[in-house]
N, C-alpha and C positions, 0 to 999 in steps of 0.2 A: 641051441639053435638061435641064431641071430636076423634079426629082422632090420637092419642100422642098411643094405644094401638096398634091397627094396624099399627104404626110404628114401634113400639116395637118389634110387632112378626113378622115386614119383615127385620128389624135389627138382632134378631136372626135366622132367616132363613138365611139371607149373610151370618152372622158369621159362623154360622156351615155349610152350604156349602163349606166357605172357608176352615175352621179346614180340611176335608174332603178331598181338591184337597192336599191344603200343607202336609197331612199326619200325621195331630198333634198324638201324642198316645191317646190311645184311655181315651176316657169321662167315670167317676167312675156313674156320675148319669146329667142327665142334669137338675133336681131343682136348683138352686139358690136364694140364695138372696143377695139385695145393700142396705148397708145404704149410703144416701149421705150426703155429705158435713159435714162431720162430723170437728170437731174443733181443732186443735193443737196447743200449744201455745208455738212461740219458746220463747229463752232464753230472747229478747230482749221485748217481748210481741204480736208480731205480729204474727196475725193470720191466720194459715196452714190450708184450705180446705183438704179433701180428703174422698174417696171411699172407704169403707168394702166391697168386696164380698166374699161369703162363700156357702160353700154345705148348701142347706135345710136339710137334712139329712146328721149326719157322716156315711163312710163308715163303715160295717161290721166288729166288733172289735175293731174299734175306738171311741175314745171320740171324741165330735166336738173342745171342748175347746182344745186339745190338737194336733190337725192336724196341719202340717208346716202351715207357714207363709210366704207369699211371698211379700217384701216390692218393691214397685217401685216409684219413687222420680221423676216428671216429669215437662219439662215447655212445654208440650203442650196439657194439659189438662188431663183429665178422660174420655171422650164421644167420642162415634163416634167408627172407628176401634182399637184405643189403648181399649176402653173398651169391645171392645170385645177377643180383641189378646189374653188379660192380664188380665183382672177381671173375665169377662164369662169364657173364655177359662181355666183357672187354678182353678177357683172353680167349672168347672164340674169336672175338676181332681181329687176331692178332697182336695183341698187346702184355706184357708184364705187367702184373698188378700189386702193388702190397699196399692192405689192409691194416692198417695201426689202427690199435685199441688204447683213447685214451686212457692217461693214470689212472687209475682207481677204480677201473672198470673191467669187467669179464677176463680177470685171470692178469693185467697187469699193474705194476706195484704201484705202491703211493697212495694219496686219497685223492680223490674228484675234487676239484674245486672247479667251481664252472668259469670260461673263459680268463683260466691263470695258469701260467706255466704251456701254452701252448705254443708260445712262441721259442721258448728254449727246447721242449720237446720236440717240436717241431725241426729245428734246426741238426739237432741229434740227429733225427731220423737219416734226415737227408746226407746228412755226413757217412752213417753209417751206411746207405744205399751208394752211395759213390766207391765205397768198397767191395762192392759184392760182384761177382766175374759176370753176374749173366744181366746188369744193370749199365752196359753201354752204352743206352740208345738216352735220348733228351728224357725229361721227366716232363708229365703234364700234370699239375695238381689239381684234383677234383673232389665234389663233393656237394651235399645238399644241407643246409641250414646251420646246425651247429657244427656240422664238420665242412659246411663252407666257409665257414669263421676260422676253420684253423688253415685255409688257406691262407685267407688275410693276415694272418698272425704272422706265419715268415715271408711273405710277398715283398716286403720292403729291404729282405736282405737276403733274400734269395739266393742259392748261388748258382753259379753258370749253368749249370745243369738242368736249370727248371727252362723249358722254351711255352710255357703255355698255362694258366690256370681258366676251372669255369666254375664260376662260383653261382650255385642255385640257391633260390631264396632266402637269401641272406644280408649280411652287410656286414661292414668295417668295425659294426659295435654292436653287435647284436640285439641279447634282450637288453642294452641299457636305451634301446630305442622307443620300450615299451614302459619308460619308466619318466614319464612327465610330469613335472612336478603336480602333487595332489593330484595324482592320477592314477588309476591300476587296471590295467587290462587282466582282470582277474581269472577271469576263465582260462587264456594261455597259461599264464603265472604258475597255475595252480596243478593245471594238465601235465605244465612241463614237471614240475616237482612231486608229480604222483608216478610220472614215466620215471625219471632217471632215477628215485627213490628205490622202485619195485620191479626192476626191468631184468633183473637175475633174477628172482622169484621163479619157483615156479609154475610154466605154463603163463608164463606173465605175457608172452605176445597174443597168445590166444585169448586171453581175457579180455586184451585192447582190440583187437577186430571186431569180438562179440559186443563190445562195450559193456561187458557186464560189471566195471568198476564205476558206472557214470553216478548212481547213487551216490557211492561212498563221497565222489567228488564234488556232487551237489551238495554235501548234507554240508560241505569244508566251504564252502563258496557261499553259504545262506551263514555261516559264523558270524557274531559279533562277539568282542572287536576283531578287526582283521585280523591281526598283530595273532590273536588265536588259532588261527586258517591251516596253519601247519599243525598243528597239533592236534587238532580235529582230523585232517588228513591221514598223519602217518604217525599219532601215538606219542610223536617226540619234535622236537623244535631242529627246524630245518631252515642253514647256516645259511643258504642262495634265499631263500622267501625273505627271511629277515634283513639281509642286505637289500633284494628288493624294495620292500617296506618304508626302508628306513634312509633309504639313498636314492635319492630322482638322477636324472641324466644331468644334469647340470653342478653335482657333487663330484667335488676332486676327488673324494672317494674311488670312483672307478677309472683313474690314471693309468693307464697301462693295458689295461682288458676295451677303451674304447678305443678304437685307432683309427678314428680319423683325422688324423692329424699326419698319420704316415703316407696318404694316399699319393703327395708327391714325388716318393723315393720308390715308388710300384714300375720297375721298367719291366716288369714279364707283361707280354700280350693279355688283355683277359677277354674274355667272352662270356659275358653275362646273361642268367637267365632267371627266368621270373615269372609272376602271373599277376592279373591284374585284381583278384581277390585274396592274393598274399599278403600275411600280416608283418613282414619284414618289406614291400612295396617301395614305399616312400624311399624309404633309408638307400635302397640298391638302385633308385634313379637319380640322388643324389651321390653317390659312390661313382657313379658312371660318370655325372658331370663333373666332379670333381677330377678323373683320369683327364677327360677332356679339354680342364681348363691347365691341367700339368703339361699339356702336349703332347700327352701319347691318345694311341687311335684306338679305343676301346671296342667292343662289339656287345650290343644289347638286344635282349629278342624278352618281348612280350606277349605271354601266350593266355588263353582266358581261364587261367587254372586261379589253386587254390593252395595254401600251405603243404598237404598230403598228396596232393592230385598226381596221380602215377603220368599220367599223361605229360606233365612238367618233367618230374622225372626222366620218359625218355627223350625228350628234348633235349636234355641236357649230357646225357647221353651220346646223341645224336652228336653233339657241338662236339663234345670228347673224340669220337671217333674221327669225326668229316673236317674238321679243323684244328683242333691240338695235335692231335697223332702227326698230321700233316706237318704241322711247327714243330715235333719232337724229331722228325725224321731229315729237319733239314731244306721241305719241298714249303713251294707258295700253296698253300690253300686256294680253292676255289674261289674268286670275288663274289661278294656279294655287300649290298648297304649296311652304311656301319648300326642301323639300326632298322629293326624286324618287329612289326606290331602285330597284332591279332585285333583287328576292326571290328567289337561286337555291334551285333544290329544287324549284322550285314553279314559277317563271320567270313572275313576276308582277311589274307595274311599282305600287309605292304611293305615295302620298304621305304625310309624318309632317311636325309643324310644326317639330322641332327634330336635329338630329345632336348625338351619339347621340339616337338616341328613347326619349322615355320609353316606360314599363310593363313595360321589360324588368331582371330581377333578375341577380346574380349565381350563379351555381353552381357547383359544386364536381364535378367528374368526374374522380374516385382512380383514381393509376396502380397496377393491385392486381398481386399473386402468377399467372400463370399466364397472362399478358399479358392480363387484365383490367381492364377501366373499369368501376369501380361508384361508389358512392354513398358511402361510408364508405372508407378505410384498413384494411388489413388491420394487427391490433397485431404482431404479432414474427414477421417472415419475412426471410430473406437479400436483399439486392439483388440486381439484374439487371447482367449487365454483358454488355461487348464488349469490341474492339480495332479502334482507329482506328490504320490506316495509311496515313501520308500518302504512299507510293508509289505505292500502291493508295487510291485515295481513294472514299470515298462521295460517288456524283455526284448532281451535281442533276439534278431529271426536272421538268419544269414551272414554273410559279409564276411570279411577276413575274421580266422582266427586258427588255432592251432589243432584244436580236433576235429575229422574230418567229417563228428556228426553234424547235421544241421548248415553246412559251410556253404560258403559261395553263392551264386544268385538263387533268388528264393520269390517262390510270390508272397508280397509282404500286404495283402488284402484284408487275413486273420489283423494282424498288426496294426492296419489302421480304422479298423471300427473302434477302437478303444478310443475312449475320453480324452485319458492325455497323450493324443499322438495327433498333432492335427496338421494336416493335409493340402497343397496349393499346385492345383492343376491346370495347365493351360486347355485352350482349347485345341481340338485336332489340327496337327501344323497340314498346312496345305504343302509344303516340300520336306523331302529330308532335311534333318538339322544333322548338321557331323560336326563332335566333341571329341576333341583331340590334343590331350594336354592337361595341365593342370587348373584343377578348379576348386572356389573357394565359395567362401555365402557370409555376409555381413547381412548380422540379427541383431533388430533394438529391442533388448530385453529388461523387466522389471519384473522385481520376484521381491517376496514379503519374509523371506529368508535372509539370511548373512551368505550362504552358500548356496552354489545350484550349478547343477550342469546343463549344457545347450545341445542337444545332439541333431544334427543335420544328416539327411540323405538322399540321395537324389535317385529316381524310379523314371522307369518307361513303362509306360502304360498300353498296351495294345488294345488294340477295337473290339475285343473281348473283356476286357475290364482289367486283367491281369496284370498286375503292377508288379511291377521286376527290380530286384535293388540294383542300382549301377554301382554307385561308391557313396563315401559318410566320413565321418569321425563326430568326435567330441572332445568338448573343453570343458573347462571347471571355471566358473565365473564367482566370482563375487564379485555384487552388483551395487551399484551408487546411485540410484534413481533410475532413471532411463538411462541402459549402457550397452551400446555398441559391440557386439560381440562380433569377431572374425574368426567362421572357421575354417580350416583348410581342411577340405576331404582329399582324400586319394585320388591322384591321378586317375585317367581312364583316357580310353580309344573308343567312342559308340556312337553308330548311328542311328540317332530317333527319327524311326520309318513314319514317311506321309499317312496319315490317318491316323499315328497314334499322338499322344498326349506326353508331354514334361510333367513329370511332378516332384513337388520337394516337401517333406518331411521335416519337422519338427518338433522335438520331445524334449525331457529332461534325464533320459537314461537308457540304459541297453544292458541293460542284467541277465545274464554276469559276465555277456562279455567285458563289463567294462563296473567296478564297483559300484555300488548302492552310494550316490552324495547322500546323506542323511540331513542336509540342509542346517547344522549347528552351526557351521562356521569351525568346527574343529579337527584335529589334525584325522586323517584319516585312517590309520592306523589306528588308532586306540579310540574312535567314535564311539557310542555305542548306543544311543535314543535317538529311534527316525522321528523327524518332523515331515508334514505336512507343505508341501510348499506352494502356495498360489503364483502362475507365471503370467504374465502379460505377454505378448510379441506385437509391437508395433509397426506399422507396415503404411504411412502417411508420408506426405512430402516432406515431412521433417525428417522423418525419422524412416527414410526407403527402403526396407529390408528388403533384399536380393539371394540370388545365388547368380554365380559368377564364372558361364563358361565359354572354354574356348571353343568359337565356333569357327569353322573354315569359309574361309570371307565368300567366296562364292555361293553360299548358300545364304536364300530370302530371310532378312530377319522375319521375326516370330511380329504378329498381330497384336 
């Protein structure tokens, strides 16, 4: 007796309940069909598994042989929700779909080597889809994160056949975006190399939903020295960490797996999408302008998600069916602005004709005496200080990052009773303030360290006391006396409603989002004695420290 059918039909009962809550457009017919594991044979000889699904039926006036194409290039399989998201899903639409498994992964040849060989794989593919009888219709290339990475990989040489890609949370270089010098955003790093490590395992997705691996991955995350993280991890030393490690984003090292540099030779249409707690964010509003400064009309839609957020997902989705398929079949898509925000505060969807948008100015919101945000500098007051201890570490609570435990806006209230996190609140604005755009924060720092990190964030505070993360980052300083830190947080779209309160955030760390600085002064990698760090933050007419955003000039400056 076999039980694999009534799996089947409670697998498609999920999926299309899902399709359902997330809103996908609506299903052309729900027959389908899968061939599996069908054969590709790249350049080198090694062989590409992957997925056909397609309408059982063309739609009404169409040929089946001639319906889009929806390619997606993946290293984490065919089965389970990706084949429903993406094969079920887009072949009730009406659409062809084939699912490629990258090398090294679930049943095809070769080894995994992360962001290499996707561009020649890639290229195979499509050559080999140009041969196949029922692949007449344009191709749309799709995908979310590291398989929207393998978009970009053949975008720049595309061949004719491709009329459309939409690349979701991602960018042109993926994780070498995450890799700033003396820098580690450890927590992804580590997630990612414990997912693609054990993701054949069995029962390996079901362990990631329950999170019951999150232990094992803390205990790799609390390591010293880093350099050790893998091995703690998974038993044995893992070749992606250690190139991480040991290669920032500014190493020729990664020539060929970062590509933005190809973003000029991109002439397929793209339709970009995103959220504004995504830890690939920055990098894919950069990719956009970069289209835009090439000449061509890109399409960008920001929505208030998060790295995992299903909700992004069918958005992206959404772009696939209501605007690719339209460019694979030949027809003009529906108009709409080349750029689509989600307004938090307000939680309103706009359209603006450019990223950043115009009409919005700069402003100045002084870190003042007495944990206040005003308008001016206060002229001759003492700095503010703490102590960062990296035994005791200031943790991360929220904000972008790759697991979807703990993610996205948070109340960060827990997070600021502590000692070293200290705090700079205006008073209740008497109008909306709308921030819209890119924001930054110059901090005058002294620390009794050789090394130290500066982490910024900026919070809406509501008339409840709730303090909400908007956006952040952090840098790595090493300081010279009094020194000038700038840091650039993430973009954002939000409006801080009348009655509530600005505040900004200021620590020396976010563990484990972001590594333990140990304050030596040495390489981070092979650290391995925390020190103690005393910080200063000056905040004087010398020494003005601010944050820095765009506000929509119509609206009253702050008090």
């Amino acid at each position: 007796m076999t039980t694999r059918p009534k799996m089947d039909r409670t697998m498609r009962a999920v999926g299309w309940a899902a399709q359902r809550a997330l809103k996908f457009p609506p299903a052309v017919d729900r027959k389908v069909t899968v061939e599996k594991d069908l054969k590709i044979r790249a350049d080198d000889g090694v062989t590409l598994l992957a997925d056909h699904w397609a309408p059982a039926n063309a739609p009404a006036g169409e040929r089946i042989e001639q319906l889009p194409v929806v390619l997606v290039r993946t290293a984490y399989g065919s089965g389970g929700p990706l084949g429903w998201m993406y094969g079920r899903a887009l072949a009730e639409r009406g659409m062809h779909v084939l699912v490629v498994r990258s090398r090294g992964t679930f049943g095809s040849g070769g080894v995994f080597l992360a962001m290499r060989n996707e561009r020649e794989d890639g290229l195979a593919t499509l050559r080999w889809l140009a041969e196949q009888p029922w692949a007449g219709g344009g191709v749309v290339l799709a995908g979310s994160s590291y398989f929207g990475y393998t978009q970009w990989a053949v975008a720049a040489d595309a061949p004719v056949q491709v009329k459309a890609m939409v690349p979701h949370i991602t960018s042109l270089r993926l994780a070498v975006t995450l890799l700033r010098p003396d820098r580690m955003e450890l927590d992804t790093l580590l997630n990612w190399v414990w997912n693609t490590s054990t993701q054949e395992r069995p029962r390996a997705l079901m362990r990631a939903m329950l999170g019951s691996d999150r232990k094992h991955i803390a205990k790799a995350m609390n390591a010293l020295p880093l350099v050790d993280g893998d091995k703690i991890l998974l038993g044995e030393e893992s070749a992606f960490y250690q190139e991480c490690l040991h290669h920032d984003q500014d190493d020729p090292y990664w020539k060929g797996t970062d590509l933005s540099d190809t973003v000029g030779d991109v002439t397929v249409p793209v339709s970009s999408v995103t959220g504004w707690y995504d830890i690939f964010l920055v990098d894919q509003l950069k990719d956009f302008q970069r289209l835009v400064e090439a000449g061509r009309n890109p399409r960008l839609t920001v929505g208030p998600w998060w790295h995992a957020d299903a909700r992004g997902m069918a958005a992206s989705i959404s772009e696939v069916v209501d605007w690719g398929a339209a460019l694979a079949r030949g027809e003009a898509p529906a108009e709409r602005a080349p750029v689509r925000l989600f307004v938090m505060g307000v939680d309103q969807w706009r359209d603006f004709d450019q990223w950043p948008p115009a009409g919005y100015a700069e402003q100045r919101w002084h870190l003042n005496p007495g944990a206040a945000l005003g308008a001016a500098p206060t002229r001759e007051v003492p700095p503010s200080s703490f102590t960062y201890d990296p035994v005791s570490p200031t943790p991360s609570l929220g904000g972008p990052k790759l697991d979807a435990n703990g993610v996205g806006p948070k109340d960060n209230r827990p997070l600021e009773k502590r000692d070293d996190v200290l705090t700079f609140t205006s008073e209740a604005l008497e109008t909306d303030v709308e921030v819209i755009g890119e924001v930054s924060a110059e901090v005058w720092v002294c620390a009794d360290r050789p090394s130290c990190d500066v982490f910024v964030r900026l919070c809406d505070v509501s008339p409840n006391g709730k303090s909400t993360n908007i956006c952040d980052d952090l840098v790595k300083v090493r300081p010279d006396g009094i020194t000038k830190v700038t840091v650039e947080l993430s973009p954002t779209a939000h409006v801080f409603r009348r009655g509530h309160r600005i505040r900004v955030q200021v620590s020396a760390g976010a563990f484990p989002r972001f590594a333990r600085n140990l304050g030596s002064g040495e390489p981070t990698a092979t650290a391995v004695t925390p020190h103690k760090t005393n910080m200063e933050i000056f905040h004087d007419a010398e020494h003005p420290s601010a944050i820095l955003l765009p506000v929509k000039q119509a609206t009253a400056h702050h008090r």
